[in-house]
C-alpha positions as CSV (number, residue, x, y, z in Angstrom):
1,X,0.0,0.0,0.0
2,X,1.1,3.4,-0.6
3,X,1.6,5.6,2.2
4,X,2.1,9.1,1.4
5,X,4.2,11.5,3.3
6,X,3.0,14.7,5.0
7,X,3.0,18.0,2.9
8,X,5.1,19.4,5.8
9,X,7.7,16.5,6.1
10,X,8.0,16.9,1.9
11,X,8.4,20.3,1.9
12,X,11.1,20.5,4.5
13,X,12.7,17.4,2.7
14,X,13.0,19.7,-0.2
15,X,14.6,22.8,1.5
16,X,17.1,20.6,3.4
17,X,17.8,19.0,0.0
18,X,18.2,21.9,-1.9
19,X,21.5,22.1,-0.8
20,X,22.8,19.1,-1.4
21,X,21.3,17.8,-4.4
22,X,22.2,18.7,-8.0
23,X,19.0,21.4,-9.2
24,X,16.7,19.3,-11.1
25,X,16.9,20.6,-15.0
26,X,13.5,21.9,-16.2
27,X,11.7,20.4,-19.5
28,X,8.4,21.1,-21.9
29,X,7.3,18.3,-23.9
30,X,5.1,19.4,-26.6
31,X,0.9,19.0,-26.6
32,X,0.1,17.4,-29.7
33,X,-3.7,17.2,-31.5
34,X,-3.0,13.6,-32.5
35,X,-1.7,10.9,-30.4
36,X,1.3,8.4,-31.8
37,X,0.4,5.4,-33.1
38,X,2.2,2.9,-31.0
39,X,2.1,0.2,-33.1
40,X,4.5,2.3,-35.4
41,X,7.2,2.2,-33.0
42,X,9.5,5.7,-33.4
43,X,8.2,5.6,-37.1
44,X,5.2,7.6,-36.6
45,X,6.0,10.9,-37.2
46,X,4.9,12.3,-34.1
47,X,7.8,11.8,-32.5
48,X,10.1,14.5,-35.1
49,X,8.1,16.8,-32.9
50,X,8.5,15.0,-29.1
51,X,11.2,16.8,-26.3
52,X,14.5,14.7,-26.9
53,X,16.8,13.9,-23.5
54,X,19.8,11.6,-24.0
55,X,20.4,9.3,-21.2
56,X,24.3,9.2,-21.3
57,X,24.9,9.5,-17.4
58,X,26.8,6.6,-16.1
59,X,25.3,4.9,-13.1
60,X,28.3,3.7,-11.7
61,X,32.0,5.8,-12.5
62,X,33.1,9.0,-13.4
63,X,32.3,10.6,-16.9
64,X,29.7,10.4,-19.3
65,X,31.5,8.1,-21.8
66,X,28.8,5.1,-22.6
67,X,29.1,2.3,-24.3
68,X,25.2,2.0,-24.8
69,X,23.8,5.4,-25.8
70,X,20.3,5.8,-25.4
71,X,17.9,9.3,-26.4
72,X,14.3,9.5,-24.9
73,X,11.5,11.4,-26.3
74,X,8.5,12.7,-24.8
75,X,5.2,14.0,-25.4
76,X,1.5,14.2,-24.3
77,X,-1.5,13.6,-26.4
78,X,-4.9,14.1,-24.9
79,X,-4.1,12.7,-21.7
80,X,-2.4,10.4,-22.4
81,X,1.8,10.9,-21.4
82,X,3.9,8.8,-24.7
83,X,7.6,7.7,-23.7
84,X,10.0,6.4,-26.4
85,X,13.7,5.4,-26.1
86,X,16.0,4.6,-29.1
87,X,18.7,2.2,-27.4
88,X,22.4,1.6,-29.2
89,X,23.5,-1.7,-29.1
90,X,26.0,-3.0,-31.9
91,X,24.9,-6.9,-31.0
92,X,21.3,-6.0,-32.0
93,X,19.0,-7.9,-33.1
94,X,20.5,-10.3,-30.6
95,X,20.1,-8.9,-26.9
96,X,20.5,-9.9,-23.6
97,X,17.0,-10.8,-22.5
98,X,14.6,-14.1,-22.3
99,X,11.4,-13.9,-24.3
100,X,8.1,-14.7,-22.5
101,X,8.9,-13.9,-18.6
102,X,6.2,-13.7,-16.4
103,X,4.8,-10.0,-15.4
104,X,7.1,-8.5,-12.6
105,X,10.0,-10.9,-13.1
106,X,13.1,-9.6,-12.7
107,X,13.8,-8.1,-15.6
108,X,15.8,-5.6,-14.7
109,X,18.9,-7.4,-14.4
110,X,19.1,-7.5,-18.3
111,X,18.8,-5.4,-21.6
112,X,15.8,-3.0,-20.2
113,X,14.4,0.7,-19.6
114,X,13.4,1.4,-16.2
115,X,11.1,4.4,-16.6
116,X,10.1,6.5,-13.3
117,X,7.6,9.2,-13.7
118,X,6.0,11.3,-10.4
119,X,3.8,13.8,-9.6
120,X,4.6,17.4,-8.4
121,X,6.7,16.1,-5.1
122,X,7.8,13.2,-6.2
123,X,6.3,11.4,-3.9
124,X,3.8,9.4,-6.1
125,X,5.4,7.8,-8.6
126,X,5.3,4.6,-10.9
127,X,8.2,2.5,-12.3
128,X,7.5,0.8,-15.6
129,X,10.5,-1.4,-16.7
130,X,10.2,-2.9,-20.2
131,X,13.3,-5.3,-21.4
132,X,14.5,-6.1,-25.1
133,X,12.2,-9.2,-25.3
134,X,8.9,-6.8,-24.1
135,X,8.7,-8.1,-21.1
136,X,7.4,-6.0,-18.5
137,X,7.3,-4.7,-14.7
138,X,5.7,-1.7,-13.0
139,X,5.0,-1.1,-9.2
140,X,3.8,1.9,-7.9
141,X,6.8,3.3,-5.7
142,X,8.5,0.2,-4.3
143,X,5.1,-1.4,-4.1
144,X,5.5,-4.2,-7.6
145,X,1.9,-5.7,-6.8
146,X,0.6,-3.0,-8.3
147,X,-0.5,-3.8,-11.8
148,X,-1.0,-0.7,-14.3
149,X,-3.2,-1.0,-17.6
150,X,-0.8,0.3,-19.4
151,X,0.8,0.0,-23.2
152,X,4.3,-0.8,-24.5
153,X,5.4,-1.5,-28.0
154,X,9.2,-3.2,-28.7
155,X,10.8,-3.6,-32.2
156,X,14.7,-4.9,-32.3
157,X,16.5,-3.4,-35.2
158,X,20.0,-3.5,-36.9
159,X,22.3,-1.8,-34.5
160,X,19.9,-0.4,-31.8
161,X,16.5,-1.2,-30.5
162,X,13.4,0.7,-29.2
163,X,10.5,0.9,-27.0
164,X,7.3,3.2,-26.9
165,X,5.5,3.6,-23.9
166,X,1.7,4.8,-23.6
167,X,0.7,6.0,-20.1
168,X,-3.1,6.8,-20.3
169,X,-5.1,9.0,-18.9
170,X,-6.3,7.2,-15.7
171,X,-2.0,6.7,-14.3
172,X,-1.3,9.9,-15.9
173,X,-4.2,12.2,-14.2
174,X,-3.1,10.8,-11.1
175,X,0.4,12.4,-11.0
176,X,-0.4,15.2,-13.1
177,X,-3.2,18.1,-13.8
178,X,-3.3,20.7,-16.7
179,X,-0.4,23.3,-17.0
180,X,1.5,21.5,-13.9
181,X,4.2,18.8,-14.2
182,X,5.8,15.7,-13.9
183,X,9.0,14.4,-12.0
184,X,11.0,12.1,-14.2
185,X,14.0,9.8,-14.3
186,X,14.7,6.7,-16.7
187,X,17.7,4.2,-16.8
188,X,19.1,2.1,-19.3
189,X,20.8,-1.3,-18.5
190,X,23.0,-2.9,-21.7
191,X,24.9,-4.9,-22.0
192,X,26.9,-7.5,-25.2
193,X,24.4,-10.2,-26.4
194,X,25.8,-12.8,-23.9
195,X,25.1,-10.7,-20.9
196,X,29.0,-9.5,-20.4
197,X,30.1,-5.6,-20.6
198,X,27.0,-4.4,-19.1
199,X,26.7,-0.8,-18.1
200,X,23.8,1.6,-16.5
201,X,23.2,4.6,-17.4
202,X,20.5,7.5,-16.5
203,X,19.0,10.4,-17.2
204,X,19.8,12.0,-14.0
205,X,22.0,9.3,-11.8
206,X,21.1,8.2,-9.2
207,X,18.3,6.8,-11.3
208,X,16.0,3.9,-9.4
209,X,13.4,5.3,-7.4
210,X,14.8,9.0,-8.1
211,X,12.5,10.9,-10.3
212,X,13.5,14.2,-10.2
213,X,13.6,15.9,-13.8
214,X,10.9,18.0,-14.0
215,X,8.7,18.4,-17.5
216,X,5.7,20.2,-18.7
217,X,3.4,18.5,-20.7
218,X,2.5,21.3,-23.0
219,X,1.8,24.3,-20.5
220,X,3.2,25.4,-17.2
221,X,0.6,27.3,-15.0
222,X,1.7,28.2,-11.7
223,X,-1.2,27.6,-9.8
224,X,-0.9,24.6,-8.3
225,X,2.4,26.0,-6.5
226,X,-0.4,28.7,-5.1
227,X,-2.3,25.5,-4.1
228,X,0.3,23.8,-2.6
229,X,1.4,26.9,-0.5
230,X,-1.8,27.4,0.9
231,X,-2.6,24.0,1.9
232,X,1.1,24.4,4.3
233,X,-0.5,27.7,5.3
234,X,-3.9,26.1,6.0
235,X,-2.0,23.1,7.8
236,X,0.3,25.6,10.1
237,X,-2.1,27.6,11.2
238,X,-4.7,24.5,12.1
239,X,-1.4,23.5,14.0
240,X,-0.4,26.5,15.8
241,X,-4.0,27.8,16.6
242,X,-4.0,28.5,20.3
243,X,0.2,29.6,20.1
244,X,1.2,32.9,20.2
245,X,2.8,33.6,17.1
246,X,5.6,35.5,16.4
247,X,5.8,39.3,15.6
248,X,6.4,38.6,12.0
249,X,4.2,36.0,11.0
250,X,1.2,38.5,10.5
251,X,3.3,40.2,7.2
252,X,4.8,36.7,6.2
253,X,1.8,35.1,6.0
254,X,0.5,38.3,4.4
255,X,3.1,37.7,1.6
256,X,2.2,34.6,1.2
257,X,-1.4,34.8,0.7
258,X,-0.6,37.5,-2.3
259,X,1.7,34.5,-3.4
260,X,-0.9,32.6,-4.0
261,X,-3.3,35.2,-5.6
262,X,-0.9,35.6,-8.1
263,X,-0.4,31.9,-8.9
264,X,-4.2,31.6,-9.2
265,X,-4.6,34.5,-11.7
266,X,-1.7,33.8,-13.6
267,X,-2.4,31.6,-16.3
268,X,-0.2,29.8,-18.8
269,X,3.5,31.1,-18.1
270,X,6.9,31.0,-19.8
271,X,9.5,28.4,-18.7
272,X,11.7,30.7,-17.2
273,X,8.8,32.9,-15.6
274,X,7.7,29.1,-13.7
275,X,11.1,28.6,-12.5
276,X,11.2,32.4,-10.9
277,X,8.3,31.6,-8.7
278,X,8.8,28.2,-8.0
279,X,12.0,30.2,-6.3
280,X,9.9,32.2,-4.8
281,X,7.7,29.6,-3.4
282,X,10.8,27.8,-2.0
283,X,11.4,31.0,-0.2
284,X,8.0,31.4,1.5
285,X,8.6,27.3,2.3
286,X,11.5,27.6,4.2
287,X,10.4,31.1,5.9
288,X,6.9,29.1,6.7
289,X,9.5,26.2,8.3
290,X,11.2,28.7,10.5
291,X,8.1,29.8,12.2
292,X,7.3,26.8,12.4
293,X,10.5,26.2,14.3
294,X,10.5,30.0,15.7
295,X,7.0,29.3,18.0
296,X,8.1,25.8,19.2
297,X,11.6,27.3,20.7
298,X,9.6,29.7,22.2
299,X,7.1,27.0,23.8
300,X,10.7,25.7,25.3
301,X,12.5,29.1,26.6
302,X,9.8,31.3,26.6
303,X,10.3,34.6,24.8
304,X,13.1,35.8,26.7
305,X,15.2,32.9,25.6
306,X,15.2,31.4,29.2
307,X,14.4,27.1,29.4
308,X,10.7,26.9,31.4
């Protein structure tokens, strides 16, 4: 079962991890009228139009030297999320998998994409792993009992090999809503026909469980950041209803509530004009942490800094 983590505890987990971790890169995959045709592999000429991400990264050593190289592509139709990867490997046709596995075998030990894709925090998320021969496993988190209805198409080639992935709308609308986005992360595991020489790379190491490229699926409307703030406002002051709150909480929540007017009236924004708020809703994150953290040392020493 999937137990998600409190909008608080998330929220901090981002500001502590802000300094640590590598800043996320930023995406838009393209909105298109008319959906891929699956069946057609990367031959459908949708895809000349889809957001292209190499996934070069090497899982394990320094560099970005692969032996394997592998491009994804993305894009939305309807919604519906399509994921393709093109995947270099000189032994092709013959790869390192075994046809006819059962569903959630472990697959991922061979020639295979491991696909993550999450909602706003990260915290829902889905792996879908596809291998050379088609096989499949998902899970939802770490959870592999869950079973998605969900579509894949393989074709082997001379030279290289590729998958399509369709996510449809009932997965999809459950880690995404219109002009928001999606956290990503994919790795590629190859290796020489017999299994030796094999490598892992990723879009953004470390890649299992990590998704954490962000992407736009057509538009990028900052309201849901609004939403999100208000719903840690709404949960502070539920939590801090009888305290006496500090001197400046009255003008930081103040700032925060025109925060999230502004989100709401928005509408559809440029790339760069998302990213400045999402900085500024970092901001009003960690300020709404240290109040947080400001009225329960004052429960401990009292206002004059003295232990009761």
């Amino acid at each position: 079962m999937h137990h998600h983590q409190s909008l608080a505890a998330f929220l901090f987990g981002c500001v502590l991890s802000a300094a640590s971790a590598a800043e996320p890169r930023w995406f838009v995959a393209p909105a298109l009228d008319h959906a891929p045709d699956i069946e057609r592999g990367l031959a459908d000429p949708a895809w000349a139009k889809a957001l292209k991400i190499p996934i070069a990264k090497l899982e394990d050593g320094p560099g970005d030297t692969t032996k394997y190289p592998t491009e994804s592509y993305w894009l939305r139709a309807g919604g519906s999320l399509f994921v393709a990867f093109k995947c270099t490997n000189p032994g092709s046709p013959s790869l390192w998998a075994t046809a006819n596995q059962l569903r959630d075998s472990n697959i991922y030990t061979k020639e295979c994409i491991e696909l993550y894709v999450g909602d706003f925090a990260g915290d829902l998320y889905y792996q879908l792993v596809v291998d050379a021969c088609g096989n499949l496993f998902d899970g939802q988190r770490t959870d592999s009992k869950w079973n998605g209805d969900w579509k894949r198409k393989v074709e082997r080639q001379a030279g290289c090999w590729t998958v399509v992935y369709e996510i449809p709308a009932p997965i999809l609308s459950t880690i995404w809503e219109q002009g928001s986005l999606i956290t990503i992360n994919a790795t590629r595991h190859g290796s020489n026909p017999d299994g030796s020489g094999g490598e892992v790379t990723a879009l953004s190491p470390p890649g299992a469980h990590s998704p954490k490229e962000r992407v736009f699926l057509g538009s990028s409307n900052p309201a849901l950041l609004g939403t999100k703030l208000a719903q840690a406002v709404t949960a502070f002051q539920a939590n801090f209803a009888k305290a006496q709150l500090p001197q400046s909480a009255s003008e930081k929540l103040a700032a925060m509530a025109a925060f999230e007017s502004t989100c709401a009236g928005a509408g559809e924004v440029s790339l760069v004009g998302y990213q400045a708020l999402f900085a500024q809703y970092v901001q009003f994150v960690r300020r709404l942490k240290g109040l947080e953290q400001e009225i329960v040392l004052n429960n401990i020493f009292g206002g004059n800094g003295n232990a009761r």
